[in-house]
N, C-alpha and C positions, 0 to 999 in steps of 0.2 A: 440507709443501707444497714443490714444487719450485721452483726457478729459473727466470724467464724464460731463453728462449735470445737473444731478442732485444728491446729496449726503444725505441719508433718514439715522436719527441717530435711533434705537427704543431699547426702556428699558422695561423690562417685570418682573412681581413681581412672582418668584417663585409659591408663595401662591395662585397667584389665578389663577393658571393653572391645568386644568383638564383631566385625563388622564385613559384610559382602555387599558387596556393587555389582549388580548383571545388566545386560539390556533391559531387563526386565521391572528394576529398579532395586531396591535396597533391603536389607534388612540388617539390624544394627544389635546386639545384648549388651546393655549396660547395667552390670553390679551394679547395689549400692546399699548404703547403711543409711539409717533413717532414726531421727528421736521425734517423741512427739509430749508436749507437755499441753495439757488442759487440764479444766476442773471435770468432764468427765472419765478422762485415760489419760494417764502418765507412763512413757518405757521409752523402746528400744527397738532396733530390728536383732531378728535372729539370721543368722546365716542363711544366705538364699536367695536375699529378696534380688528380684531383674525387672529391668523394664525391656521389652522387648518391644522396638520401633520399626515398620513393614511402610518402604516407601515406594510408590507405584513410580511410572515413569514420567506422571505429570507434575512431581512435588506434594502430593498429598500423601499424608501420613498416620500410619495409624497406632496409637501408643498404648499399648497394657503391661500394665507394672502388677507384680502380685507381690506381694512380701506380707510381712505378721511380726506382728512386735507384741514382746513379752513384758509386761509393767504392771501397773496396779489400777485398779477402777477407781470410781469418785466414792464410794467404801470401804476403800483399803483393803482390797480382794486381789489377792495374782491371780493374774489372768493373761492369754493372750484374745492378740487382736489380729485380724487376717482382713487383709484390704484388695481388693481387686478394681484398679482407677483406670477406665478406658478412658480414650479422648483421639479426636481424628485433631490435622492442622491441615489445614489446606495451604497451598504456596501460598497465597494471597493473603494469608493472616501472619508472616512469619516477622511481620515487625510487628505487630499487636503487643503490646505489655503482656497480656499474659494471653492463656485458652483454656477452654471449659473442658472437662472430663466427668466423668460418672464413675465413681465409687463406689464398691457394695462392700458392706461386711457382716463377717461370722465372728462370734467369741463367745468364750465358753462363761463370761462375767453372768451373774445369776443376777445382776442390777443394769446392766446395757443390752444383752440380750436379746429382746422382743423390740427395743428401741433401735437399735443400730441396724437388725436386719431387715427393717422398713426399706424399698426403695423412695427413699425420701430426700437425698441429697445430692449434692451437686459440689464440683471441687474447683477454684480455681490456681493454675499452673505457672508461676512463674521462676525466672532466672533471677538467679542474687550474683553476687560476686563469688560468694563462697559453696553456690552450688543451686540447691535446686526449693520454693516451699511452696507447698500445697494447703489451702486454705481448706478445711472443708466446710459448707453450709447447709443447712439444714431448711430445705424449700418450703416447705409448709409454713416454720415458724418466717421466715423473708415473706410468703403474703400473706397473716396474721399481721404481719407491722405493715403492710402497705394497706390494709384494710382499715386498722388504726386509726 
């Protein structure tokens, strides 16, 4: 199994998370802050970041988070980073250890750049104690090693 490229820790305060229930089903904004350390990007979120959760009336759900984090590239470049992580749950996955989402990103880094805005990755979601971490992978290099 590969290496994440990227590891996103994010903590979210109960309280300031806002939420509607209709017949119709759900939909849920939850703030939150976010640190991410690797050897390509090292930061922070900046104010803003939400994951916004839409649930139908069957239990399936659908999760996009956008937020952007301002740190330094694997050059020691400030820069930010803007991440947009979809990912559905269907009821029937909701004891699974984790679920898959898809990631895109923008930055203004003049060394991740052309790299990072590849749709090439793949993120996986799970629950900690202390909140919430996102692995991110890098598809192409995962079958390069299964090729291997």
């Amino acid at each position: 199994m590969s290496e994440p490229i990227m590891i996103f820790k994010v903590t979210a305060n109960p309280e300031d998370c806002t939420s509607m229930m209709c017949a119709y089903g759900g939909v849920s904004f939850i703030p939150f802050t976010a640190t991410v350390e690797s050897e390509l990007f090292s930061g922070k979120t900046v104010p803003g970041a939400c994951d916004v959760q839409v649930e139908n009336p069957a239990g399936s759900r659908n999760m996009c988070a956008k937020y952007m984090f301002r740190g330094t590239d694997c050059a020691g470049n400030g820069c930010f980073l803007f991440v947009e992580n979809n990912g559905y749950l269907a009821e029937v996955m909701r004891h699974d250890p984790f679920f898959h989402a898809y990631p895109r990103f923008m930055t203004d880094s003049p060394v991740l750049g052309e790299y990072l805005s590849q749709q090439r990755f793949r993120s996986e979601v799970q629950g900690r104690d202390w909140g919430v971490e996102i692995r991110i992978y890098d598809v192409l290099k995962e079958g390069e090693e299964k090729d291997a």
